[in-house]
C-alpha positions as a printed Julia matrix, in Angstrom:
251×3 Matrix{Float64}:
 106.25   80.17  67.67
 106.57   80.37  64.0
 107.37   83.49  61.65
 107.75   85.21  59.01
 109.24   87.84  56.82
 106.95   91.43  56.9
 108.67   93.48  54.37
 111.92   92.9   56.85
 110.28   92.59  60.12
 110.39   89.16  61.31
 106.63   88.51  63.27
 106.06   85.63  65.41
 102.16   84.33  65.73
 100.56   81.87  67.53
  98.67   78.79  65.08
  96.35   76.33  66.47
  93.01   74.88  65.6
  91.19   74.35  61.98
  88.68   75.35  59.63
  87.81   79.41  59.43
  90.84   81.67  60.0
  90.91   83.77  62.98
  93.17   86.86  63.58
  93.48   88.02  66.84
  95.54   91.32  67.57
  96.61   92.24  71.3
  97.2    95.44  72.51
  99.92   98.19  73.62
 102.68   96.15  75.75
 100.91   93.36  75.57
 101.09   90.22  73.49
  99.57   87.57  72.16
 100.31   85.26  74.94
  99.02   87.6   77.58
  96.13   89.04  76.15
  94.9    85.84  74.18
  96.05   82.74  75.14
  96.47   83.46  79.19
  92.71   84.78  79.05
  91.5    81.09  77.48
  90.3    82.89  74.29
  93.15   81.03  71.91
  91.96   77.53  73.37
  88.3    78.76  73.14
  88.27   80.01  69.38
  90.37   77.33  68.41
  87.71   74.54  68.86
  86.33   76.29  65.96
  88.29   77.98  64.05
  92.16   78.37  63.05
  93.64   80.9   65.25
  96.29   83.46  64.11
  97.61   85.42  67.09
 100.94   87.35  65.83
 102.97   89.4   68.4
 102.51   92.88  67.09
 106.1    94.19  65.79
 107.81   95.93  69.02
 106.06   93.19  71.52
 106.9    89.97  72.46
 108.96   87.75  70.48
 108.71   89.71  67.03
 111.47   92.37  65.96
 111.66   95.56  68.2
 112.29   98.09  65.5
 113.61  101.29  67.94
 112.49  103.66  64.74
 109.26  105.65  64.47
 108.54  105.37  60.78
 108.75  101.31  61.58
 104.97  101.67  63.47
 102.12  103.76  62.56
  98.6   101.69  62.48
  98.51  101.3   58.96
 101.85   99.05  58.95
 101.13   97.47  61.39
  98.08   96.85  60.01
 100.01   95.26  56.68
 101.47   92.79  59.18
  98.52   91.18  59.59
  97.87   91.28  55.4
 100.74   89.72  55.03
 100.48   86.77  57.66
  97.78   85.91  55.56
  99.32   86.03  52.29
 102.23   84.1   53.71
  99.62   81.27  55.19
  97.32   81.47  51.82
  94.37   82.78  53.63
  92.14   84.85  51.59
  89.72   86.23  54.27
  89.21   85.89  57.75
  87.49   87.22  60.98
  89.95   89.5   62.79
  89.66   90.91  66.9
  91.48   93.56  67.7
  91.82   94.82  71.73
  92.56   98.42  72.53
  95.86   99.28  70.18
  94.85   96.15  68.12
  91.69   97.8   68.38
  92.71  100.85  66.52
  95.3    98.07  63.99
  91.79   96.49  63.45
  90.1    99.99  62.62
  92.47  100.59  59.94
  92.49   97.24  58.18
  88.32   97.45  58.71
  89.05  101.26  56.03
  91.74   99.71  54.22
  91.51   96.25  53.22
  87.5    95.35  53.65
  88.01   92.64  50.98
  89.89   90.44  53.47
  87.96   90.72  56.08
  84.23   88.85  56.79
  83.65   90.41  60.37
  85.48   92.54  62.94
  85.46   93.0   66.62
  86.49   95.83  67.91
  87.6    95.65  71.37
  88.42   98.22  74.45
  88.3   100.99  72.18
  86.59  104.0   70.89
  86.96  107.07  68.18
  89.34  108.46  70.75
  91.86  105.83  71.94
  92.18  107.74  75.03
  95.95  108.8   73.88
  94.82  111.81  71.45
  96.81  114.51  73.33
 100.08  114.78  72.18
 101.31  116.16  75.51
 100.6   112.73  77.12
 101.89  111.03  74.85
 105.28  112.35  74.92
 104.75  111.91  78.82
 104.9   108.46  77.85
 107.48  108.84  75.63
 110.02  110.2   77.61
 109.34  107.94  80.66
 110.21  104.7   78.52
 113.54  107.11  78.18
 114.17  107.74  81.69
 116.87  105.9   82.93
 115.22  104.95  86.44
 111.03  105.29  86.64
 111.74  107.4   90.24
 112.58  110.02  87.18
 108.61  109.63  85.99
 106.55  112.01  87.68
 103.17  111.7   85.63
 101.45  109.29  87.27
 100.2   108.49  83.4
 103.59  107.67  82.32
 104.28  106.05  85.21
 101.72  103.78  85.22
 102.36  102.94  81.41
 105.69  102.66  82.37
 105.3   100.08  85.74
 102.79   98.23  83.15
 105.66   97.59  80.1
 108.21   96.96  82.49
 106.19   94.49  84.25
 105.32   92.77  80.27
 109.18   92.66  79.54
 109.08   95.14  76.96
 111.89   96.58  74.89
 111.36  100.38  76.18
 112.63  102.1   73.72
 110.53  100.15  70.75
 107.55  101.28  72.83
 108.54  104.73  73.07
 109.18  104.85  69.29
 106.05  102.82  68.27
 104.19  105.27  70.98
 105.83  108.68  68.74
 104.78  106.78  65.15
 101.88  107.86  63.37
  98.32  107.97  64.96
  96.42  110.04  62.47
  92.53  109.41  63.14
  90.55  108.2   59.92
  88.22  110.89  59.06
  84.4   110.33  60.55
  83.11  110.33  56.87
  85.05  107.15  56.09
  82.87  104.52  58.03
  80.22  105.26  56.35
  81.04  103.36  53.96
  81.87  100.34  55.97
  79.63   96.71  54.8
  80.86   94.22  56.87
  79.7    93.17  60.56
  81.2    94.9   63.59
  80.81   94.72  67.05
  82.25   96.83  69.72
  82.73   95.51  73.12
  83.99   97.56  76.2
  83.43   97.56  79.85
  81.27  100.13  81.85
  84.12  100.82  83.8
  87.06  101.34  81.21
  88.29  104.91  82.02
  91.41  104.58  79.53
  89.31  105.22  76.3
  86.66  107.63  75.17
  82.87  107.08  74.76
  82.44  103.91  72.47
  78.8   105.22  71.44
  79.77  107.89  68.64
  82.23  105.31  67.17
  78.91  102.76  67.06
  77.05  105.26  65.72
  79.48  106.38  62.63
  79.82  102.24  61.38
  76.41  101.28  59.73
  74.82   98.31  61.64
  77.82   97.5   64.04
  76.79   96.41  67.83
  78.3    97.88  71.0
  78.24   95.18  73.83
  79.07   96.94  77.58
  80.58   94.55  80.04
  79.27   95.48  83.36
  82.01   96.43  86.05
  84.73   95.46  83.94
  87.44   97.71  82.78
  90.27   98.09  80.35
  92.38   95.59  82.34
  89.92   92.79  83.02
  87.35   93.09  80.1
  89.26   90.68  77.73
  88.68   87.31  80.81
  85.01   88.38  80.94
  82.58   85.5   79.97
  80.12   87.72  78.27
  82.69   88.94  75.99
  83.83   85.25  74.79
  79.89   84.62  74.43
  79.3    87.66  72.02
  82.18   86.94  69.82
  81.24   83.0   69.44
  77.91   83.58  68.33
  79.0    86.98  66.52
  81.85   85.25  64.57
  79.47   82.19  64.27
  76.77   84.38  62.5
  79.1    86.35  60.43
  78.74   85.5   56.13
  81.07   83.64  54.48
């Protein structure tokens, strides 16, 4: 994969295909690999467009930073921003699932100008981590030495999941205590640009996606019947609504 330099975090992205750039943005202990290009959606969009699928800093083959003020959604965000500065890409289309979700959220608040359309995926207002007693759940059972210490079967599961994804632990647990603050409701109001939301009926990991439809001005919530957070991204009906989305979005 190539890289490059994000203010001194080096981020490694997937590049393939031509014409229209293409961000795609996986989610928590995930990475691009596993959430885009194992699900066919790389080789899909690509036959299209140029596809830009980074590992988010702490996953995959990008730095693990193992400090808190190194994450927060907003620089993570700036990763993204600055994969296109370094390709010379002045806007693009950008997909975000679940924690990209949320990455996506803020760049949709914080840098509309580079940005044509946006699809939000697998989540809502609430990301379904809003409690900061779970969280540090979470936290301290990427800490544990040995997971028969975990007895939260929340933390547990996050934990069996990471483990499973070769994660560095203790970038997860420090991404995981970064900062989360929600953008006020007032805010997307003022969003312009396209959005869809797309979840499954049966994704118990994140709040309602309706209110978060209902604060962005003309964005479209898609349901995927009987999928959930897990399995939404392979669903067929998902890949059809963001070809014909993307394809209809302005220049």
């Amino acid at each position: 994969m190539p890289f490059f330099d994000s203010d001194g975090v080096r981020i490694c992205y997937e590049d393939q295909g031509g014409g229209d750039a293409v961000v795609l943005v996986h989610g928590f202990a995930s990475t691009a690999r596993h959430n885009w290009r194992d699900t066919g959606w790389i080789d899909l969009l690509a036959e299209r467009y140029r596809v830009l699928a980074p590992d988010v800093r702490g996953h995959g083959q990008s730095d693990r930073p193992h400090t808190r003020d190194a994450y927060g959604y907003s620089g993570m965000g700036a990763d993204a921003i600055r994969l296109l500065d370094h390709l010379g890409i002045r806007r693009a289309l950008l997909m975000g699932y679940s924690m990209g979700g949320s990455i996506a959220i803020s760049l949709m608040l914080s840098h509309p100008e580079r940005l044509r359309a946006i699809v939000l995926g697998g989540i809502a207002y609430d990301d379904g981590l809003d409690d900061p007693a779970d969280r540090q759940l979470i936290v301290d059972a990427y800490r544990a030495r040995d997971i028969a210490q975990v007895t939260s079967p929340l933390a547990r599961g996050y934990r069996q999941f990471a483990e499973a994804q070769g994660n560095d632990l203790e970038a997860l647990a420090a991404l995981m205590e970064g900062e989360r603050t929600l953008a006020p409701p007032a805010k997307f109001a003022a969003v312009r640009m396209p959005v869809m939301i797309v979840v499954g009926t049966r994704d118990n990991m994140i709040g309602d996606p309706k209110p978060l439809a209902a604060m962005i001005p003309g964005s479209r919530l898609v349901m995927l019947e009987g999928r959930d957070h897990l399995n939404a991204p392979t669903d067929n009906h998902f890949k059809e609504s963001v070809l014909d989305f993307f394809h209809s979005a302005p220049p």
